[in-house]
Each structure stands twice: as structure tokens, then as C-alpha cells.
N, C-alpha and C positions, 0 to 999 in steps of 0.2 A: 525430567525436562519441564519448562515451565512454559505456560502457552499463554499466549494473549490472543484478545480478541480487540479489532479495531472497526469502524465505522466511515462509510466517507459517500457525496449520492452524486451521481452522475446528470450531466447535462440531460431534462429530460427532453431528449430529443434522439427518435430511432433509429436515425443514419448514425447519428455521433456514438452511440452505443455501439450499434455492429462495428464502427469501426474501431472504438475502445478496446469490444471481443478481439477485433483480430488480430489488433496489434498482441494480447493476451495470450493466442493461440503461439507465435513466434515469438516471446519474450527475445531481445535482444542477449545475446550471452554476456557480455558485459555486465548487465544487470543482473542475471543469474546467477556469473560468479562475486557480485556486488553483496550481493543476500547471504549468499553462502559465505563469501570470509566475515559475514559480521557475528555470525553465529546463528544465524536462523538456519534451522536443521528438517522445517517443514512448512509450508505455506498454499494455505488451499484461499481463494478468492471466489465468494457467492454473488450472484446477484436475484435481490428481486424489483421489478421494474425501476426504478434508477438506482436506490439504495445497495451500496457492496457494504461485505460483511466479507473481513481478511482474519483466519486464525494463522497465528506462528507458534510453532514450537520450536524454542529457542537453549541453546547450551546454556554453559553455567557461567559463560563469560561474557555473554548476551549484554550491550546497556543502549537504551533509546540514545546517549547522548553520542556513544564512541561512534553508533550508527548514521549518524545525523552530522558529526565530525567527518566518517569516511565519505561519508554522500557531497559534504562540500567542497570535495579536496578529488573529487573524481569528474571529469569533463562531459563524460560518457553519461553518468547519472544523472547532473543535470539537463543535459539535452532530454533524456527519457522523460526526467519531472516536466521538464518546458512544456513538451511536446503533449505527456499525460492531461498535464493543465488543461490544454483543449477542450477535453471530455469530461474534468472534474468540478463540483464545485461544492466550495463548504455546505456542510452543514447548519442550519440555522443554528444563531445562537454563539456562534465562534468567530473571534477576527479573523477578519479582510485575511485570503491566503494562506488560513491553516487547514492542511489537508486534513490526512487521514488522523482520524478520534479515538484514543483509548477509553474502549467499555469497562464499567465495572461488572463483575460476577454479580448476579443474587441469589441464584442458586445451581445446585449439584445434586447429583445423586450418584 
């Protein structure tokens, strides 16, 4: 299974957070099963103070793009992204509106 790791920081502001958690705490199922038909087979979401840190462990049929295809074409996910928007905001360094940031590895053991 192949895993990524991505990046993305939060509005720093501690209402907008707790309620970012909550919404976290009740993922919509729609979104749930969103994740699940694209191949993601695992997803843990960290946070330390605004910054998240998202690992997936993804099938073998897994592609950012087929995912990003499905997400356009689904009404439900975008209301979720709309709504997440609220609470998110790029990271420096990247255009206006791009969320979450593929990390590279630099190390293993």
C-alpha cells in the first residue's frame, strides 16, 4: 500500500479550530464514502497548533487526479470543501486556493 503524507494550516483562530475538530469528529458519510471509493484505505489527520498533517494509505488504483475528478463531479464534496474553506488557509508560498500540500519523504527507517 502506498502512503502519502500532505500538509495544509488552519485559520489561526481557536473557535474556528474547535469547530473545524467538530465538524472532524462527525465527518459527513458522504465524504466518508467519497475517500473510500477513491481508494484511500486509511486516513489519520494531526494537528499541531494551526498546522495538519493528513497520512493516506491508498490502493493500487489510487490517482490525485481520478480523485480530484471525482470531487468535481460530486455536489456533496464540494459543499464539504466550501464549508472546510472556512477554517482553512494556504500555506505560504502556494497560489491563492490551493489546499492541502504533498510532502516529500526525506527519511525512513
Amino acid at each position: 500500500m502506498k502512503r502519502y503524507c500532505l500538509t495544509l494550516d488552519l485559520k489561526d483562530d481557536p473557535a474556528l479550530i474547535a469547530e473545524y475538530e467538530a465538524y472532524h469528529r462527525q465527518v459527513w458519510p458522504e465524504i466518508q464514502a467519497s475517500i473510500k471509493g477513491a481508494g484511500i484505505r486509511h486516513m489519520d489527520i494531526y494537528r499541531w497548533g494551526n498546522r495538519l498533517f493528513m497520512i493516506m494509505e491508498v490502493d493500487e488504483n489510487f490517482s490525485f487526479e481520478q480523485k480530484a475528478a471525482m470531487d468535481a463531479g460530486n455536489p456533496k464534496v464540494q459543499e464539504w470543501e466550501e464549508l472546510m474553506w472556512k477554517y482553512q488557509q494556504a500555506l505560504p508560498g502556494v497560489a491563492a486556493g490551493e489546499k492541502w500540500q504533498l510532502m516529500e519523504r526525506i527519511f525512513a527507517l
